[in-house]
C-alpha positions as CSV (number, residue, x, y, z in Angstrom):
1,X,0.0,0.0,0.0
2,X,2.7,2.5,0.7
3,X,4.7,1.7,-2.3
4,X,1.0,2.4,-4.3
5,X,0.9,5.8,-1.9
6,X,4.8,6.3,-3.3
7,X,4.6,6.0,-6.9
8,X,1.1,8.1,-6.9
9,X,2.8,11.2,-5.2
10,X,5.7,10.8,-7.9
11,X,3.1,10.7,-11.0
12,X,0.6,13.1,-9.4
13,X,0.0,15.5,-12.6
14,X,2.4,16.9,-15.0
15,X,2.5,17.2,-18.2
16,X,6.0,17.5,-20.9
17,X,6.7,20.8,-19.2
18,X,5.5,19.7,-15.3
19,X,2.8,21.4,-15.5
20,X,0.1,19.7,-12.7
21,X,-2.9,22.3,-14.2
22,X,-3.6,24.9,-16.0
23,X,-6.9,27.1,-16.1
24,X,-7.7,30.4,-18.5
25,X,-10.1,32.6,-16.4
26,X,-12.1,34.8,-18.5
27,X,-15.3,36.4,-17.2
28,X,-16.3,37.2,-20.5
29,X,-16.2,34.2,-22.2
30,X,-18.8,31.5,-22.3
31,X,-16.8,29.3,-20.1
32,X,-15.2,31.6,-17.1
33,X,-12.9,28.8,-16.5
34,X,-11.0,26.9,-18.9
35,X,-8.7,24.3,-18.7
36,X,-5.6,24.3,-20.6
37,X,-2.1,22.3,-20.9
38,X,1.3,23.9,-21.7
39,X,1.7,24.2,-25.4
40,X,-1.8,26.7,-25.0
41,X,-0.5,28.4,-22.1
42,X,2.4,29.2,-24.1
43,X,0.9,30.3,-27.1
44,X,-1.6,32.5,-24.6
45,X,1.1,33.7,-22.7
46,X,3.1,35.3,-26.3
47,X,-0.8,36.8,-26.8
48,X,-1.2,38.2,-23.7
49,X,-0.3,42.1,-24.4
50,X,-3.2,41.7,-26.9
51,X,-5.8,40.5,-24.7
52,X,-4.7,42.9,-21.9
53,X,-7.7,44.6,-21.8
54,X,-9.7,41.7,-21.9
55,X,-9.5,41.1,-17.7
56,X,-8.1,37.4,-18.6
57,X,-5.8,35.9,-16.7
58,X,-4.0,32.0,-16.5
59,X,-3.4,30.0,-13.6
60,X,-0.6,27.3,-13.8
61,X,0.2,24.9,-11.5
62,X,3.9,23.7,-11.9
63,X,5.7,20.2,-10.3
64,X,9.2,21.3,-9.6
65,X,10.4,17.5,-9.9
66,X,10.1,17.9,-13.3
67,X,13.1,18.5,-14.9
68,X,11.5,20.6,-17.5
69,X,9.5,22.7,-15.1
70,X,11.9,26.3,-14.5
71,X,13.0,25.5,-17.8
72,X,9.8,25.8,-19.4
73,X,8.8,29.1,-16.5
74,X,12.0,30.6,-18.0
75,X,10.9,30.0,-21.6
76,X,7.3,31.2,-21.5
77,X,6.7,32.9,-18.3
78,X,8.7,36.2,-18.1
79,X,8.5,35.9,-14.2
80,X,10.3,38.4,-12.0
81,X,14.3,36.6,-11.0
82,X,12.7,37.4,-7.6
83,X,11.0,34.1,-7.9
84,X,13.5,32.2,-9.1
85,X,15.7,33.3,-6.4
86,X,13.7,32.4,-3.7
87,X,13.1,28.7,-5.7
88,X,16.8,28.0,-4.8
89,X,17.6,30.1,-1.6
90,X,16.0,27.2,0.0
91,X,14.5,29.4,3.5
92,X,11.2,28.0,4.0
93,X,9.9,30.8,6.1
94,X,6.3,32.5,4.9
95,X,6.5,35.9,3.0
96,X,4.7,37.9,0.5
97,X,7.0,40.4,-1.2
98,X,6.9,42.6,-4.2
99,X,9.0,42.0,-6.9
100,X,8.5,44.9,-10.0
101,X,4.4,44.7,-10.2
102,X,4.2,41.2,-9.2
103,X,4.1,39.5,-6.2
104,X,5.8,36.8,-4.9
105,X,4.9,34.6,-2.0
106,X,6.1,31.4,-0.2
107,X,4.1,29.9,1.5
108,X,4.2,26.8,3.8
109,X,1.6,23.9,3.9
110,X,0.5,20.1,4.4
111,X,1.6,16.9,2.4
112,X,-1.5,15.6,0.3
113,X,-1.2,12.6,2.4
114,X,-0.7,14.0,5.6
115,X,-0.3,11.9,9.1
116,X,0.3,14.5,11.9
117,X,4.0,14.4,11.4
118,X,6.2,17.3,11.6
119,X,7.7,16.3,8.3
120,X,4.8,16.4,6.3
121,X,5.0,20.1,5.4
122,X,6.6,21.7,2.7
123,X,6.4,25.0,0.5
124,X,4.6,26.5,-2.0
125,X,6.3,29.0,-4.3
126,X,4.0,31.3,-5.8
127,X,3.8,34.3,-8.6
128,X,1.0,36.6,-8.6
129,X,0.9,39.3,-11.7
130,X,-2.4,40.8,-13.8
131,X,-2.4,37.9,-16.0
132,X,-0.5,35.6,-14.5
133,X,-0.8,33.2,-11.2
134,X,2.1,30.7,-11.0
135,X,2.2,28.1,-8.2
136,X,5.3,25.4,-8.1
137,X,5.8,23.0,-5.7
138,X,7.7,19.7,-4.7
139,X,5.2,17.5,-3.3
140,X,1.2,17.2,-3.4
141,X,-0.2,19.8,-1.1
142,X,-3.4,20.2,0.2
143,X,-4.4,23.9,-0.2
144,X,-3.8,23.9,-3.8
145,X,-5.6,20.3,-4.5
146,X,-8.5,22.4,-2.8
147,X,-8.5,25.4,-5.2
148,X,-7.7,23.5,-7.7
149,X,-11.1,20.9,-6.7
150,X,-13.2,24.5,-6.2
151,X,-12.0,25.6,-10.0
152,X,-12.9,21.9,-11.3
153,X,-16.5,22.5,-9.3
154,X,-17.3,26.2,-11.2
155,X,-15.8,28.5,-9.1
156,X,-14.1,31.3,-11.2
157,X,-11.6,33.9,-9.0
158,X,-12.5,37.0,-11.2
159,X,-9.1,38.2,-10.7
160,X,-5.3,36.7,-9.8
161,X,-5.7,38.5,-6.7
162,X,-9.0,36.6,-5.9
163,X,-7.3,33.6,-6.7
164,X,-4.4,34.0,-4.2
165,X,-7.2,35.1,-1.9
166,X,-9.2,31.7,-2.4
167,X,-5.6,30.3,-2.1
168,X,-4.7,31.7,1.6
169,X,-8.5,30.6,2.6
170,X,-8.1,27.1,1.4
171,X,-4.8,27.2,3.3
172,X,-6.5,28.7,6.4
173,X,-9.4,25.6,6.1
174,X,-6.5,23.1,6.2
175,X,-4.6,24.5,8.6
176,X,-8.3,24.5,10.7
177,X,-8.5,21.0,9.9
178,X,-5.2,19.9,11.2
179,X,-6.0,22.3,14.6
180,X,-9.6,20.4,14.8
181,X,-7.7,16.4,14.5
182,X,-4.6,17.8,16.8
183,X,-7.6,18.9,19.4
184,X,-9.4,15.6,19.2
185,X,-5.9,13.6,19.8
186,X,-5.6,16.0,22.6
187,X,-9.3,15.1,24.1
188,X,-8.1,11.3,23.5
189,X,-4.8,11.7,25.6
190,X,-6.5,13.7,28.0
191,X,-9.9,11.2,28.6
192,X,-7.1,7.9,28.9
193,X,-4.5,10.2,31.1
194,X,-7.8,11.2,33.5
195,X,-9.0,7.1,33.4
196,X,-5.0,6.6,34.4
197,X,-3.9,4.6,31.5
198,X,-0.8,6.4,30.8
199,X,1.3,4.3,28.2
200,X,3.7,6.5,25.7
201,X,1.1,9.5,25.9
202,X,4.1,11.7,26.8
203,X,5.7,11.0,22.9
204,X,2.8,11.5,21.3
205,X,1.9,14.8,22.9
206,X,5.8,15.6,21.8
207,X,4.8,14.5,18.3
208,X,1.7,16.9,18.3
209,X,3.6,19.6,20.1
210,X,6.6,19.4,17.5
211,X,4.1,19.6,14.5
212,X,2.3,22.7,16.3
213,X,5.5,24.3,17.1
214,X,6.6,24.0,13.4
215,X,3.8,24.8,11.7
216,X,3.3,28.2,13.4
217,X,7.2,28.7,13.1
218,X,6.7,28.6,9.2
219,X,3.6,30.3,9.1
220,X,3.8,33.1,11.8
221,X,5.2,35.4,9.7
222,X,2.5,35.3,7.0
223,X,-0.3,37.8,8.5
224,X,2.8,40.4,9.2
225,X,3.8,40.1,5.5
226,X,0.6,40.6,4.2
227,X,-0.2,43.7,6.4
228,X,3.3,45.4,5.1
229,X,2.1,44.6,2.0
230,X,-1.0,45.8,1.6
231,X,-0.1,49.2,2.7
232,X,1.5,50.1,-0.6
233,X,-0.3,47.5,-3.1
234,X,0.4,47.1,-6.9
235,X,-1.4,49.5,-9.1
236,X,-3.5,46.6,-10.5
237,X,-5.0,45.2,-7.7
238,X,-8.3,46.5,-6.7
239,X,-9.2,48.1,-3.3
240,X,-12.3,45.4,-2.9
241,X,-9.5,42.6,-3.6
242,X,-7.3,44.1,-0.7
243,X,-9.8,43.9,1.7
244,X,-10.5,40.1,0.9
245,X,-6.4,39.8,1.3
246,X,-7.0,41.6,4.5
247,X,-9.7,39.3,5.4
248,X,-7.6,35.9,4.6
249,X,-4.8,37.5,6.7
250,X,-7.3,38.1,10.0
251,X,-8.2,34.1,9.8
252,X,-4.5,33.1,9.7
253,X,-4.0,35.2,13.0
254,X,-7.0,33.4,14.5
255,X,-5.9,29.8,13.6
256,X,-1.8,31.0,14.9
257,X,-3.8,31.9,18.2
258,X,-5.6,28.4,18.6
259,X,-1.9,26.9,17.7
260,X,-1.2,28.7,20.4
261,X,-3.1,27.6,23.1
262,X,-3.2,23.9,22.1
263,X,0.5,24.4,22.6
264,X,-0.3,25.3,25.6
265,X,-2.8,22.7,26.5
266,X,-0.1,20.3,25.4
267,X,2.7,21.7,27.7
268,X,0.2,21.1,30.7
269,X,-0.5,18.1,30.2
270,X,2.9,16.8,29.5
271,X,3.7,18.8,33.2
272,X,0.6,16.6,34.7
273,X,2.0,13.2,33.0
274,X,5.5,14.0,34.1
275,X,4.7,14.8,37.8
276,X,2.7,11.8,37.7
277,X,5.5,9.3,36.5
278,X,8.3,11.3,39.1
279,X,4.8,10.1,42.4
280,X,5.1,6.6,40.5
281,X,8.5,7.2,41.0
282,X,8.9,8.2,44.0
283,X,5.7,5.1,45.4
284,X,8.4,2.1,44.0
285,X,11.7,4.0,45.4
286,X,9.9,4.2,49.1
287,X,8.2,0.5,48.6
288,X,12.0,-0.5,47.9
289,X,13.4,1.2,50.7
290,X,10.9,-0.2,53.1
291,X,11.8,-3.3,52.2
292,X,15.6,-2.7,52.4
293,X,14.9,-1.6,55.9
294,X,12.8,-4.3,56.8
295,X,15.8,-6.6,55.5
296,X,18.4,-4.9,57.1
297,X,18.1,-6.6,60.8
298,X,18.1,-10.4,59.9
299,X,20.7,-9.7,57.1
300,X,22.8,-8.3,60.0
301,X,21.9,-11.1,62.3
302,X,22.8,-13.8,59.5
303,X,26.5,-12.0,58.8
304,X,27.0,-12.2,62.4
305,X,26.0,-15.4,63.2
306,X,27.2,-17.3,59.9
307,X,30.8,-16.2,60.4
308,X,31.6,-19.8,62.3
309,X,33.9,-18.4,64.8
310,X,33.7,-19.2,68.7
311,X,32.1,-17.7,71.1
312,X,28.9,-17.5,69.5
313,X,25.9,-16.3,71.5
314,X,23.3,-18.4,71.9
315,X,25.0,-21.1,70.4
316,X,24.1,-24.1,72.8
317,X,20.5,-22.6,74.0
318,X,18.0,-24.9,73.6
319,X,15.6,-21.7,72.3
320,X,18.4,-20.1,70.9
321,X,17.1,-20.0,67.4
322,X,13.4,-18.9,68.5
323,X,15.4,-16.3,70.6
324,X,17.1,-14.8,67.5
325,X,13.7,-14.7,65.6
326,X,12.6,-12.7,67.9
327,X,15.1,-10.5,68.4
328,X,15.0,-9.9,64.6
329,X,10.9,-9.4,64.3
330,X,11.3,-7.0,67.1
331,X,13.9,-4.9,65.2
332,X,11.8,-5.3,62.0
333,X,8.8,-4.3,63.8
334,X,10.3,-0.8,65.0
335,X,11.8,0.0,61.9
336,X,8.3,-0.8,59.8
337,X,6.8,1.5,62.1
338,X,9.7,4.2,61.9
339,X,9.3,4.3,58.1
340,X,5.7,4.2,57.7
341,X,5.2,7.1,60.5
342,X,7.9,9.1,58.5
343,X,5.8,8.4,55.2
344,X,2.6,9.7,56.9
């Protein structure tokens, strides 16, 4: 099954030129949204300047383990060499930046098949111009496989900065997804910690912590960006679509907040567990020491009297033996009842 999971993720879209999907948004035309491959994004893309008017624009969805992928970007696209810089600077942080009258965004998100591990996340590059929306990545992701489902399903982003928009939402319903399963894992732990059945519920609330801690690493800086940004906008983008940017941006800060406190929640709970391994703890080391105590008189009493040299006591009593067991259940007795009144 995981070799069939494997080999999917390795052919998951892309065409001769790694292109995942392509879609031609035009209000205008009979069909808003179009699908097309890479040979008639190419030949729209050297038509653009004469369909500038038009309010058209392309989105294209690019598999950066193609080899042909930048290669065909270069080619065709005309992208800003901000982009391609930040392709190979490899710093995964979240930012939105303005390169010429584009922009350019990386952003950070969920494997397609994702498991609540700290290593499924990975980066999105993106391009966002007039007429063109470029989005590259590495591995499935779930954000995009969203849009891309809500484009499939007739929804038409009358603009590219409605479509990063829709983007940064469908990023913002994952992310509230993964919050949602990480709180119900939580609940789990917390119902089985309360019932006393601890087992290893201290790595997997280290698991959970790790992927909470990482995700808001990667994406903290994200609503920041976007506020810098929309201060000074590029002359095409619409006031209405810098308020829906602005919008997108407030729902990141609210999921980052409820990251937050399930951190939080975690780190209490991992406090609780640990204070109540260190009473377990400290239960078996004083149930050992009682019982070292309560050995310590006859193991005395048995060096003594098992050394075989003369002269000793007791030795020819007839009740010598029941004398000694005494003597030894007498000193047990007072140190039983020394250790137990210390404990209370």
């Amino acid at each position: 099954m995981s070799v069939f999971h494997d080999l999917a993720a390795q052919s998951y879209g892309g065409d001769e030129a790694g292109l995942i999907c392509g879609y031609l948004f035009d209000a205008a035309a009979p069909e808003p949204a179009r699908a097309i491959d890479s040979a008639q994004a190419a030949t729209w893309l050297a038509d653009a300047d004469r369909v500038a008017d038009s309010g058209a624009y392309v989105w294209l969805h690019f598999n950066l383990s193609h080899a042909h992928a930048e290669r065909w970007l270069t080619r065709h696209a005309a992208l800003s060499d901000t982009f391609y810089e930040t392709l190979h600077e490899g710093l995964p942080s979240t930012r939105i930046e303005r390169a010429d009258d584009s922009l350019i965004a990386v952003i950070n998100d969920v494997h397609f098949e994702f498991s609540f591990e700290p290593s499924d996340i990975s980066t999105l590059w993106i391009s966002v111009g007039p007429r063109l929306v470029v989005t590259a990545r590495t591995k499935p992701l779930r954000s995009v496989d969203a849009l891309r489902t809500a484009v499939k399903a007739g929804e038409a982003p009358r603009s590219s900065t409605e479509l990063l928009e829709h983007l940064l939402r469908a990023q913002a319903d994952v992310l509230v997804k993964i919050v949602r399963g990480v709180t119900s894992r939580i609940d789990r732990i917390e119902d089985e910690l309360l019932a006393g059945r601890l087992d290893h519920k201290r790595a997997r609330l280290g698991v959970l912590r790790r992927l909470l801690v990482r995700l808001q690493r990667l994406l903290a800086p994200e609503p920041a960006a976007l506020f810098r940004l929309l201060q000074g906008p590029p002359a095409w983008m619409a006031e209405a679509d810098a308020q829906e940017l602005r919008g997108s941006t407030e729902e990141f800060s609210v999921v980052l907040r409820d990251m937050q406190a399930l951190q939080e929640r975690i780190k209490l709970l991992q406090e609780e567990i640990a204070a109540n391994v260190n009473e377990d703890n400290n239960r078996s080391l004083f149930v050992l020491t009682v019982v070292t105590v309560l050995a310590l008189p006859i193991n005395i009493l048995a060096g003594l009297f098992g050394m075989n040299v003369g002269g000793i006591p007791l030795a020819e009593h007839r009740h010598g033996f029941w004398i000694v067991v005494a003597i030894v259940a007498t000193f047990t007795a007072v140190a039983a009842w020394t250790a137990f009144r210390k404990k209370r």
